[in-house]
C-alpha positions as CSV (number, residue, x, y, z in Angstrom):
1,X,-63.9,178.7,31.7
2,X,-63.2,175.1,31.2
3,X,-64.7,172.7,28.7
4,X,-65.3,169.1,29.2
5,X,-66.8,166.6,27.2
6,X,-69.5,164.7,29.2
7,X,-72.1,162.2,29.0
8,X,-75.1,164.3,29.5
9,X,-76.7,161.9,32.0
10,X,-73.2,163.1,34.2
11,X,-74.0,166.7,33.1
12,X,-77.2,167.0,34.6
13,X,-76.0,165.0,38.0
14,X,-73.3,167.2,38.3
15,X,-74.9,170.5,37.9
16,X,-77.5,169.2,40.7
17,X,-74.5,168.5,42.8
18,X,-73.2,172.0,42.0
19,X,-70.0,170.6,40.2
20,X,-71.0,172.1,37.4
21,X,-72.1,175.9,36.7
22,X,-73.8,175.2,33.5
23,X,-73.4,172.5,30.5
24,X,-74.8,173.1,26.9
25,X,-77.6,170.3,25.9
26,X,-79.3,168.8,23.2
27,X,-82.8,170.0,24.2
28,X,-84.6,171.2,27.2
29,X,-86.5,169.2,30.0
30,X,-83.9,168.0,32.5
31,X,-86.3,167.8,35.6
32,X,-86.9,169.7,38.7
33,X,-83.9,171.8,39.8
34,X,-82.6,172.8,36.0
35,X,-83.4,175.7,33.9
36,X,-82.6,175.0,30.2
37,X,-82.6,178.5,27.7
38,X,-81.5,178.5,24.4
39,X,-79.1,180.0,23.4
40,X,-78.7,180.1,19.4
41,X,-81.6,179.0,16.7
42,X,-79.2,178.0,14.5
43,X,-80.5,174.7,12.7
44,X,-77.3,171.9,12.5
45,X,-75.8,171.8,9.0
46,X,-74.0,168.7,7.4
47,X,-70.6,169.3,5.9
48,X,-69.6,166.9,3.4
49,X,-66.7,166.8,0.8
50,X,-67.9,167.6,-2.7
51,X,-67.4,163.9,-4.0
52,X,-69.7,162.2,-1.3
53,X,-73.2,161.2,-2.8
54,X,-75.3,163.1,-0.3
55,X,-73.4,166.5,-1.6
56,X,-75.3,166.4,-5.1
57,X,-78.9,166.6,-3.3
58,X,-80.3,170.1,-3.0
59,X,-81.1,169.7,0.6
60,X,-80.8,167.2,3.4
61,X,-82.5,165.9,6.0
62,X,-81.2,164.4,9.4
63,X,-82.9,161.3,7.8
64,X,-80.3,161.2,5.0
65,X,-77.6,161.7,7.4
66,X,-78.2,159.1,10.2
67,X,-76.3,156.8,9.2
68,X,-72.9,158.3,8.5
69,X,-70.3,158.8,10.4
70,X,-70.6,161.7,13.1
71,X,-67.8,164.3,13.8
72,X,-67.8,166.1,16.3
73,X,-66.0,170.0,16.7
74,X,-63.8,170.0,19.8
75,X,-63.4,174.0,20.6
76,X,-60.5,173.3,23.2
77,X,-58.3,172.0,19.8
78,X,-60.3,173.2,16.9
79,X,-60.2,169.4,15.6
80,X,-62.9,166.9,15.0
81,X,-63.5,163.5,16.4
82,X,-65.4,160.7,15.7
């Protein structure tokens, strides 16, 4: 298996194109041609350090998150990136 990080607009052109055996997605609804399935009903979590402000709230919504900075897991390193 290979991994690549791509736009999903180039996702869903390449897996009409048959470049691409299957990509993971945001949400379902790509168009004629795709089947989307879901594969884990996990809900996102936010992971914050214990001083930031938002830690001291007993619960978060994506509201209270939008505007920070987003990190993003890369599995082929195990690192985040901005």
């Amino acid at each position: 298996m290979h991994v690549h990080d791509l736009p999903m607009a180039q996702n869903v052109y390449e897996l009409r194109s048959g470049l691409l055996d299957a990509a993971l997605a945001p949400e379902s609804g790509y168009g004629k041609g795709l089947v989307a399935e879901p594969i884990w009903q996990h809900r996102p979590v936010a992971v914050l350090p214990r001083g930031h402000p938002l830690a001291a709230k007993d619960g978060l919504d994506l509201g209270d998150v939008v505007d920070e900075p987003l990190v993003l897991y890369r599995p082929d390193t195990g690192l985040g990136q901005q």
